[in-house]
C-alpha positions as CSV (number, residue, x, y, z in Angstrom):
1,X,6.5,-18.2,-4.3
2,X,5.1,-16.3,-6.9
3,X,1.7,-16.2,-5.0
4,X,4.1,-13.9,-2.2
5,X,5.4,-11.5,-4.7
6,X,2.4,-10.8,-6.1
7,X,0.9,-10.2,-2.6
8,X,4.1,-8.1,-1.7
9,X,3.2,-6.1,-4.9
10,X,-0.1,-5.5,-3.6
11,X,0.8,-4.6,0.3
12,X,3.4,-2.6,-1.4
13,X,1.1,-0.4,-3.7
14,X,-1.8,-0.6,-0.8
15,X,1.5,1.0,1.9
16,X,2.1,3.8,-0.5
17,X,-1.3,4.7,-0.6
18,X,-1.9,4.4,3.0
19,X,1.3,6.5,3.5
20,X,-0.1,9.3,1.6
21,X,-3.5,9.0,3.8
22,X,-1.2,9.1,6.7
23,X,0.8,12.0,5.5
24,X,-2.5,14.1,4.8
25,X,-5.8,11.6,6.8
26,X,-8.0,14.4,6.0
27,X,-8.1,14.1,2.7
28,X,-10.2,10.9,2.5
């Protein structure tokens, strides 16, 4: 169980860094 948070933590952090690639995918 704590296996899954720590893996939502991750996706989590990893989502708001992909949003802010999608918001701006040029700046790679």
């Amino acid at each position: 169980y704590n296996q899954i948070l720590r893996i939502e933590e991750e996706l989590g952090s990893k989502a708001k860094f992909a949003g802010r690639s999608f918001r701006n995918p040029l700046a790679k």
